[in-house]
NUVEX-745958 format. One line per 10 residues: their letters; for each residue x negated, y, z negated of C-alpha. Coordinates in nm, 4 decimals, padded with zeros to 6 digits, always signed. Last residue first. Layout:
# residues N
a	X,Y,Z; ...
This chain:
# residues 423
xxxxxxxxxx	-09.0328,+06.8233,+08.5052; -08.8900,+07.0292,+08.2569; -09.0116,+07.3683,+08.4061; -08.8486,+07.2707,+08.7165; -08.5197,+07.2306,+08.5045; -08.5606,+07.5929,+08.3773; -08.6509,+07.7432,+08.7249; -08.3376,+07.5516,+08.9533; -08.1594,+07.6680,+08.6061; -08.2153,+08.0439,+08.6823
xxxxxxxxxx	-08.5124,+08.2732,+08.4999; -08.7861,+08.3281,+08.8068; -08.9372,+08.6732,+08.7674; -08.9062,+08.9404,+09.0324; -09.2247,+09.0646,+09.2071; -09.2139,+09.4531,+09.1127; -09.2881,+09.6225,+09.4684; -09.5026,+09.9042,+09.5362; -09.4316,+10.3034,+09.5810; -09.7873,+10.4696,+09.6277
xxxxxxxxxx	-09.8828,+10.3838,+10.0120; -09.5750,+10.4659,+10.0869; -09.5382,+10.8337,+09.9273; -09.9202,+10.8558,+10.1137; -09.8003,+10.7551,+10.4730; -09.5046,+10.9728,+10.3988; -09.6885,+11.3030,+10.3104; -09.9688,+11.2338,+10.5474; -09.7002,+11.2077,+10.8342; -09.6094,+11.5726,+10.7146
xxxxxxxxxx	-09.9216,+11.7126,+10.7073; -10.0148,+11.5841,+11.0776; -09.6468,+11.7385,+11.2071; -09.7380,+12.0719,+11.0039; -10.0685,+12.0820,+11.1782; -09.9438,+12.0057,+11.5270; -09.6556,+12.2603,+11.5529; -09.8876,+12.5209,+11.4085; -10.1464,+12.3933,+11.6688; -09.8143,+12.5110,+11.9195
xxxxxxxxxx	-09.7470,+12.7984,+11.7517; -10.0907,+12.8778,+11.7999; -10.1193,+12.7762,+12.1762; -09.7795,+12.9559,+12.2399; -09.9540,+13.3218,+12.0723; -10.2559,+13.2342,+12.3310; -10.0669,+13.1460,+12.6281; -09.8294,+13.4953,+12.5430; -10.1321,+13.7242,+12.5702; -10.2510,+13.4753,+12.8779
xxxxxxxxxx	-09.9931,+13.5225,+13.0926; -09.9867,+13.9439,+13.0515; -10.3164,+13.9427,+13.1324; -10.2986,+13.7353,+13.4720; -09.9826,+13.8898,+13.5625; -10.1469,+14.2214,+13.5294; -10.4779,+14.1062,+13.7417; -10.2564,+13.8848,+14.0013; -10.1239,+14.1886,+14.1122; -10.4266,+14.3715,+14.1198
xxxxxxxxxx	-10.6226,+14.0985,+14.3056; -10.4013,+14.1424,+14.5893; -10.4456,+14.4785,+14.7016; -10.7139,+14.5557,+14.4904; -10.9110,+14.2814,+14.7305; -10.7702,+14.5040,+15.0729; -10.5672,+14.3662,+15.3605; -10.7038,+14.5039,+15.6716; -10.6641,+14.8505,+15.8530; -10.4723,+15.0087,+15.5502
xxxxxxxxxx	-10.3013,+15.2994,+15.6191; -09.9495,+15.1396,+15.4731; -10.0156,+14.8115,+15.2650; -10.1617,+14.5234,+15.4163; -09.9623,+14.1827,+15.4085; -09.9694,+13.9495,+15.1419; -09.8654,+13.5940,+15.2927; -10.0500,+13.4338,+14.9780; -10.1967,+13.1812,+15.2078; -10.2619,+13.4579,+15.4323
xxxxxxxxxx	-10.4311,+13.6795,+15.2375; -10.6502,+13.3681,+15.0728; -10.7914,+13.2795,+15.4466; -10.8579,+13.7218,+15.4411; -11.0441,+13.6174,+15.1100; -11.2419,+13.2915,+15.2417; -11.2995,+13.4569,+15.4963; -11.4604,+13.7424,+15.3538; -11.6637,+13.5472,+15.1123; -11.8466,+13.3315,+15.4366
xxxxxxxxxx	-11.9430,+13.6659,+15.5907; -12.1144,+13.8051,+15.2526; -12.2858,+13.4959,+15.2350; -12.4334,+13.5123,+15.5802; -12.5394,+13.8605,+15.5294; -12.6920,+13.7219,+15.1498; -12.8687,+13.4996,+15.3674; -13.0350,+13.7302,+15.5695; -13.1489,+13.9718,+15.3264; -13.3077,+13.7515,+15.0875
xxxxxxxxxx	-13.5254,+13.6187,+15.4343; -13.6163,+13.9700,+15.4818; -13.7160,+14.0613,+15.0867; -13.9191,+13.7586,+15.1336; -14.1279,+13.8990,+15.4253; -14.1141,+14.2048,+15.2574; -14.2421,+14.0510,+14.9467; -14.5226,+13.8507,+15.0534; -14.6651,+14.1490,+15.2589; -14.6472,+14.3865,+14.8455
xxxxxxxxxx	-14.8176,+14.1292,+14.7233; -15.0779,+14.0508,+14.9912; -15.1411,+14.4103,+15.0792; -15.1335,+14.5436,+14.7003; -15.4039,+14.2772,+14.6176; -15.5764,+14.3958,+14.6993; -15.6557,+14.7290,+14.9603; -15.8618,+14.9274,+14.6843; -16.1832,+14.7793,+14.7569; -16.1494,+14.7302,+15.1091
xxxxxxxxxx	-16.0919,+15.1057,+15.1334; -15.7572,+15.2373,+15.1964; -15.5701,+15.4014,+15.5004; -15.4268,+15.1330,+15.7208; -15.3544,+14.9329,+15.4183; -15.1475,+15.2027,+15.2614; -14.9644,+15.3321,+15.6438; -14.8823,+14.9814,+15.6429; -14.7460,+14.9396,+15.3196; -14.5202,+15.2971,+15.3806
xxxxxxxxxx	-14.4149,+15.1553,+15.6909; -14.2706,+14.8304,+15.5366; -14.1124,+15.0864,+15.2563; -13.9471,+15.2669,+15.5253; -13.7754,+14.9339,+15.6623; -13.6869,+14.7937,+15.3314; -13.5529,+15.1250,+15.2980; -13.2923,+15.0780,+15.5624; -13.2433,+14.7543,+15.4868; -13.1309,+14.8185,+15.1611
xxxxxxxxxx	-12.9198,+15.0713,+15.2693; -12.7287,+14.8356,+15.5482; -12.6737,+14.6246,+15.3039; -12.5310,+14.8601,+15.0278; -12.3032,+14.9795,+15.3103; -12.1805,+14.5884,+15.4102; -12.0816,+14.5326,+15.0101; -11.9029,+14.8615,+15.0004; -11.7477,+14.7815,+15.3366; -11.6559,+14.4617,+15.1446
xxxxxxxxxx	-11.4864,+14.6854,+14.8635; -11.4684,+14.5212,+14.4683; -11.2215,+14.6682,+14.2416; -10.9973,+14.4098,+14.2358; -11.2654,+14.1764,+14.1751; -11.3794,+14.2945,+13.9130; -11.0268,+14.2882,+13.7415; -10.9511,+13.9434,+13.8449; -11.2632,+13.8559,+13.6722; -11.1878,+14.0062,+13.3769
xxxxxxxxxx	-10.7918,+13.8446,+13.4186; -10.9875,+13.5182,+13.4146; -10.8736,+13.2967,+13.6737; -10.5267,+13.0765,+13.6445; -10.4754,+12.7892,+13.3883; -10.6543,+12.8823,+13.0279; -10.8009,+12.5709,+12.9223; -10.6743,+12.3594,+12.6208; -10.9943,+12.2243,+12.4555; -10.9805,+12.4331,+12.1608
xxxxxxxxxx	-10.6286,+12.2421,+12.0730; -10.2652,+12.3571,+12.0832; -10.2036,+12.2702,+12.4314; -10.4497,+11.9941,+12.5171; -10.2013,+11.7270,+12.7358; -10.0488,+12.0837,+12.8964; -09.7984,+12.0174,+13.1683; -09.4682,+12.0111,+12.9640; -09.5649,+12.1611,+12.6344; -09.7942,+12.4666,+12.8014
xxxxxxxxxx	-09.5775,+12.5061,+13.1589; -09.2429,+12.5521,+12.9549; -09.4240,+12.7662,+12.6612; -09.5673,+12.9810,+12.9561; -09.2669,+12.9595,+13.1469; -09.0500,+13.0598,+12.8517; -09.2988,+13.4046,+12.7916; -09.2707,+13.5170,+13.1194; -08.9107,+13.5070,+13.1281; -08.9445,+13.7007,+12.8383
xxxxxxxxxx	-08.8210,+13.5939,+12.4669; -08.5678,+13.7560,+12.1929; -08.3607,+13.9711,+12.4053; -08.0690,+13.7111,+12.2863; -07.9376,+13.6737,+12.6518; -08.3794,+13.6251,+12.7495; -08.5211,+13.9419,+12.9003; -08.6921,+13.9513,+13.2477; -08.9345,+14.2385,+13.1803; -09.1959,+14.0064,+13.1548
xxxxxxxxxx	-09.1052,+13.8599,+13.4837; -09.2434,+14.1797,+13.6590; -09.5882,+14.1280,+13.6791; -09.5048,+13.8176,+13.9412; -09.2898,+14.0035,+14.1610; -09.5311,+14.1514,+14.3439; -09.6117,+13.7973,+14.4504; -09.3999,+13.7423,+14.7635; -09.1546,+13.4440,+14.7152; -09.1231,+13.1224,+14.8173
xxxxxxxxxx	-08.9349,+12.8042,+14.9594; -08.6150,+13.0273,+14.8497; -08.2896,+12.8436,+14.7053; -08.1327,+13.1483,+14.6305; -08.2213,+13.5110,+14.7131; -08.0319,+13.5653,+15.0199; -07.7416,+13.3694,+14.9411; -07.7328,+13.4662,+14.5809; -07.5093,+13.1853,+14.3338; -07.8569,+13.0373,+14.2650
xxxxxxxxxx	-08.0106,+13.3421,+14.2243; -08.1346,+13.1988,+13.8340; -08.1857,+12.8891,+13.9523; -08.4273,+12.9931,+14.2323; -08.6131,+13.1681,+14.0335; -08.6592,+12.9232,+13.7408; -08.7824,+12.6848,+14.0340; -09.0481,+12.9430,+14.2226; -09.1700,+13.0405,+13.8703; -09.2352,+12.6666,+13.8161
xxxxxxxxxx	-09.3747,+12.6540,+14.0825; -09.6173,+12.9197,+14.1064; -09.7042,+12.8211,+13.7104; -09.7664,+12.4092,+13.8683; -10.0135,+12.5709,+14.1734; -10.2293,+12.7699,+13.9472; -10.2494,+12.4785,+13.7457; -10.3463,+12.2584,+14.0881; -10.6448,+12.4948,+14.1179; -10.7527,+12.5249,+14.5182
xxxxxxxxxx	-10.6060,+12.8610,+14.6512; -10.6244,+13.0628,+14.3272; -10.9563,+12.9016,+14.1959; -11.0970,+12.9181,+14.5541; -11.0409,+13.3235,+14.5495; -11.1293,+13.3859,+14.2106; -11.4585,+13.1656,+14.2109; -11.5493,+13.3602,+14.5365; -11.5514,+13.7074,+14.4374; -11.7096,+13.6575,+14.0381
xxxxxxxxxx	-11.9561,+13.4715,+14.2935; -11.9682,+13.8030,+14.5432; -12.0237,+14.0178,+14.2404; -12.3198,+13.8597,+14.1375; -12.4536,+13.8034,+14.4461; -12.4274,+14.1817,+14.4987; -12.6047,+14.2759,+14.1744; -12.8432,+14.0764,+14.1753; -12.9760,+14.2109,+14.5117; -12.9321,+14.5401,+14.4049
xxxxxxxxxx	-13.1773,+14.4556,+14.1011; -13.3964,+14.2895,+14.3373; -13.4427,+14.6065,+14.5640; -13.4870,+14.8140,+14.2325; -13.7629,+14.6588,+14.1398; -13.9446,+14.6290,+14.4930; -13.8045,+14.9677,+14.5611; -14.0034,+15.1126,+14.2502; -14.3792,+14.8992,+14.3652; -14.3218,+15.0895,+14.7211
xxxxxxxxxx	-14.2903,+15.4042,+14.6165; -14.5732,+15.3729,+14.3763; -14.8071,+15.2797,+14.6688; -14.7425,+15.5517,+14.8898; -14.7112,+15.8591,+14.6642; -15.0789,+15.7331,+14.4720; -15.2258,+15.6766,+14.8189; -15.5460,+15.6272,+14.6383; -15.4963,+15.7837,+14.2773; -15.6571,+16.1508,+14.3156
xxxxxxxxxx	-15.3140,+16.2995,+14.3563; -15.2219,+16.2304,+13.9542; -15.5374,+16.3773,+13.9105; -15.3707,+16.7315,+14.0702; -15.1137,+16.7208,+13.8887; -15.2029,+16.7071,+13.5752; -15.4631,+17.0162,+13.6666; -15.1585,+17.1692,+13.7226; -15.0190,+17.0745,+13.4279; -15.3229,+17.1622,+13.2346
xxxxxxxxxx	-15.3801,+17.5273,+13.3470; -15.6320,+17.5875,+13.6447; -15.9792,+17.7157,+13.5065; -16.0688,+18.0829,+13.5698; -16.3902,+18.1437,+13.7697; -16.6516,+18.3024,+13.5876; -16.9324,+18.0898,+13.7158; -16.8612,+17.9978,+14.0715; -16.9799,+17.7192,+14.2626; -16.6767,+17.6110,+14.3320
xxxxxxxxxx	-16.4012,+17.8217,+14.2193; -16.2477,+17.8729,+14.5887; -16.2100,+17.5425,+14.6496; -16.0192,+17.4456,+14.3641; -15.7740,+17.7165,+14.4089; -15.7280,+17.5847,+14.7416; -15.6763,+17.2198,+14.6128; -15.4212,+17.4052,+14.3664; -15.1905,+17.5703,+14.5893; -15.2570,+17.3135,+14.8925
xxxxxxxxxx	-15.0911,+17.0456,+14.5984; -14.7872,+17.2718,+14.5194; -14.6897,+17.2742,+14.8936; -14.7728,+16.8944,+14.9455; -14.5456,+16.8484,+14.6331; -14.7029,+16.7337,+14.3230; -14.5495,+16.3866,+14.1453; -14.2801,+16.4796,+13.9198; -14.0959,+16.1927,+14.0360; -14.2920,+15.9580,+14.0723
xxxxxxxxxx	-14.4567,+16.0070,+13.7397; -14.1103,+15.9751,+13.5830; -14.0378,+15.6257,+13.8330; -14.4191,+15.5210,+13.6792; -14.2805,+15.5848,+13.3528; -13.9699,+15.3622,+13.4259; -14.1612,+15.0954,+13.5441; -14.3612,+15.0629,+13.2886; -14.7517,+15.1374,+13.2526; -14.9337,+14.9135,+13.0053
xxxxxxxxxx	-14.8025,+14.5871,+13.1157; -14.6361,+14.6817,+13.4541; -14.9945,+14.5994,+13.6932; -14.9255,+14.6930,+14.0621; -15.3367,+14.6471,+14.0632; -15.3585,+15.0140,+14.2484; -15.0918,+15.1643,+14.0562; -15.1080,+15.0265,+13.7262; -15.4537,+15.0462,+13.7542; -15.4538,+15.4090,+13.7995
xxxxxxxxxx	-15.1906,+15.5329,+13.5231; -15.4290,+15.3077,+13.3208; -15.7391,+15.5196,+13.4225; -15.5299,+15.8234,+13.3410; -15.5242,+15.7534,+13.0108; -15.1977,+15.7187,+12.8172; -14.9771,+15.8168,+12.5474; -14.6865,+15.9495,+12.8007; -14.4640,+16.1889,+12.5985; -14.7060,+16.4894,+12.6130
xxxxxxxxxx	-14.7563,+16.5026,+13.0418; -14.4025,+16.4404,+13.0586; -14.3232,+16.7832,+12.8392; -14.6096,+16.9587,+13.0074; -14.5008,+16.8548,+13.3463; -14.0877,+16.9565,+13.2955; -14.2726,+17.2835,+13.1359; -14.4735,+17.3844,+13.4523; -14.1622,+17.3059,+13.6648; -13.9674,+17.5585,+13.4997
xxxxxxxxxx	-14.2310,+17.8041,+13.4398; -14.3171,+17.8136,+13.8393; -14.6571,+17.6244,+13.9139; -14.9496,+17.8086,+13.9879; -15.0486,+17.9052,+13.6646; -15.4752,+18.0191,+13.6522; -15.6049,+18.0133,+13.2970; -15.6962,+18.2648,+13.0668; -15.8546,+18.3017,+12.7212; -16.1631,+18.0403,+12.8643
xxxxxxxxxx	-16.2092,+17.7669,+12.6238; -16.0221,+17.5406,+12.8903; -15.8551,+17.2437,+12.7544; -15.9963,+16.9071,+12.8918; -15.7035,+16.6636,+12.9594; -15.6715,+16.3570,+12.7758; -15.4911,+16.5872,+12.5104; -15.1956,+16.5811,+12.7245; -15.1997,+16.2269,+12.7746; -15.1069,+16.1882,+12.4581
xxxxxxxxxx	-15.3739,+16.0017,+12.2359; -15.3649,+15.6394,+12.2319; -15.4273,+15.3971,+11.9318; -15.6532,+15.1911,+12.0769; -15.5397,+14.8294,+11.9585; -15.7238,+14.7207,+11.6571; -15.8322,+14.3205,+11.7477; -15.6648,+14.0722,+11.5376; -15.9025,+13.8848,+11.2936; -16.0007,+13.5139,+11.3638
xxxxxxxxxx	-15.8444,+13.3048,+11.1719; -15.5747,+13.1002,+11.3779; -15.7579,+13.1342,+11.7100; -16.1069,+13.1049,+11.5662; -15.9812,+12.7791,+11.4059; -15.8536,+12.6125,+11.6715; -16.1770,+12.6718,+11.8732; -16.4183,+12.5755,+11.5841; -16.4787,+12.2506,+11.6424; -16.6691,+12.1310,+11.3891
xxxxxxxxxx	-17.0042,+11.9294,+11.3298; -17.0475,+11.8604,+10.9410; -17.2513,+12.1158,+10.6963; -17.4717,+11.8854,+10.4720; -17.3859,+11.9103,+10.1138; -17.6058,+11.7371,+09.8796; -17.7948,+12.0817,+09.7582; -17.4833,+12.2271,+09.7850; -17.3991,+12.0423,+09.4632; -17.7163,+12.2126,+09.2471
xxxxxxxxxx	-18.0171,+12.0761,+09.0869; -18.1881,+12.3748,+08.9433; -18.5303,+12.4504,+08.8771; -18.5713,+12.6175,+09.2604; -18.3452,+12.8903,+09.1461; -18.1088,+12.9785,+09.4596; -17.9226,+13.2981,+09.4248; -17.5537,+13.1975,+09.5257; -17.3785,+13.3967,+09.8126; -17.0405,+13.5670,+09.7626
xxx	-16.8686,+13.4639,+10.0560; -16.6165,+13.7549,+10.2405; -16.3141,+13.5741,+10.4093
């Protein structure tokens, strides 16, 4: 806010000459008023780099790899000195992860690196010696950054060691919610039964097949195809309406809650492997292991003022990362038991080549049946509100045709009503 200041005339009286300026505290204000610094608007990194007024300059990189450089080199709008803070500070606010994974990976090689530190060499002190072209000389600040290879390595596994992490536990709850909600839910329990009983009617005449105390479940995706005399409805489709108006208190209202795991679920879990789950392990540890080196070989290497606080960051996290490790091994353990305990409450048995029963072995039965339940639970539940809603309607109807048809007292006009009038 710009004041226009008011020439004084000593003749005049004037308000401010009764205004005293009070005591404030100006901290509130200067954070709502003050103005908002201009961020640096920054140049591509490209341009960073001094261009040579020289007509030639010395290419030591192949064309391919020269361009690859150039092209990151002009997509990155920053200063070297960030790329170096980033690194050394493991600071992600200016510098991303994913630019520091580009810059990782276009990093020089040691062969491209003796190339131009040789080149180097032999220009010093030399007048007419032709300047190295900008990707190489890209490169070669990028090498500059104390144990730039080293360091960055360690900061992307860090990420991406978390992310895996994630991931597995992830997968192993989807894992573990399935199996304890198919060996533990009572619904679950009611549909098995009451496919069990329909069953067994239907074979009753069928010494083999009758009166069975169970059945195996491949035969659970196939009782949509079990068509009603009239063709109309699905075996399938009766024990859903069965189980829904018999065993349901909420069928037909938003709290009615679909009985057997979520076919997505079922699905994810049908394609999980646990030798996956023990080879993702075993890789994580693997490079938890060669990025524990790479710290070391860092803080064996770097000056005190460059050795925080990447050694107590990057030490807190290994020893961390270790513990992580641990208990998602025990976890892992615990999840397949409980599935092989599942196998055998199911009694599914391995199919042919497999050592051990696999999760898409079972979980892909109960996947289609799962599906296939809850298309026809949904088209019973409306029906069933449809049910509900006409039923409300029509006991308003009648509570309102009531409500509107009164009684005409009748008027007294025998002789018990004359001769009481006398007296």
């Amino acid at each position: 806010m710009s004041f226009r200041v008011i020439s004084r005339d000593v003749c005049s009286s004037l308000v401010w000459d009764t205004i005293e300026e009070p005591d404030v505290d100006f901290d509130e204000f200067v954070e709502l008023f003050s103005k908002t610094a201009v961020k640096e608007k920054k140049q591509p990194l490209s341009d960073t780099i001094t261009k040579s007024k020289a007509k030639q300059v010395v290419k030591l990189l192949n064309n391919k790899r020269s361009q690859a450089v150039g092209i990151l080199m002009s997509s990155l709008h920053l200063d070297m000195k960030d790329i170096q803070c980033a690194v050394l500070n493991l600071d992600n606010n200016v510098v991303d992860l994913e630019t520091l994974q580009a810059l990782y990976e276009i990093r020089a090689q040691q062969e491209e690196l003796d190339k131009i530190e040789k080149h180097i060499k032999s220009c010093k002190d030399k007048d007419n010696s032709k300047p190295l072209d900008k990707p190489e000389q890209f490169l070669y600040q990028l090498s500059l950054i104390p144990n730039f290879s080293s360091r960055v390595f360690c900061i992307l596994f860090q990420s991406s060691f978390s992310e895996c992490m994630s991931l597995i536990t992830r997968k192993l709850e989807i894992l573990q919610r399935v199996c304890k909600t198919l060996q533990e839910s009572e619904s679950v329990k009611k549909i098995l039964g009451l496919v069990l009983a329909f069953g067994n009617f239907m074979n009753g005449g069928n010494r083999t097949r009758g009166q069975a105390d169970g059945f195996t479940l491949d035969i659970l995706p196939k009782l949509k195809d079990v068509k009603s005399s009239d063709g109309v409805k699905s075996l399938l489709s009766y024990i859903v309406a069965y189980y829904l108006r018999h065993f349901d208190e909420d069928a037909g209202r938003e709290t009615c809650v679909f009985p057997l795991p979520e076919p997505h679920d079922l699905f994810q879990s049908s394609q999980m492997k646990f030798d996956d789950f023990q080879k993702d392990l075993t890789r994580l540890r693997k490079d938890l292991r060669a990025c524990t080196s790479e710290v070391e070989k860092v803080c064996k290497v770097s000056d005190e003022d460059n050795l925080q606080p990447f050694k107590e960051k990057m030490e807190d996290f290994i020893a961390q990362a270790k513990t992580e490790l641990e208990t998602l091994d025990i976890e892992l353990g615990s999840t397949h038991k409980l599935f092989l305990e599942l196998t055998v409450f199911f009694s599914v048995k391995p199919k042919a080549g497999e050592r051990e029963i696999s999760p898409n072995t079972l979980f892909s039965i109960w996947h289609e049946f799962a599906s296939d339940f809850k298309e026809q639970w949904k088209k019973e539940n409306k029906a069933i509100l449809k049910e509900r809603l006409k039923a409300a309607e029509e006991s308003f109807r009648q509570a309102k045709e009531k409500a509107s048809y009164s009684v005409k007292p009748k008027h007294a006009s025998g002789i018990k009503a004359k001769l009481g009038m006398k007296i």
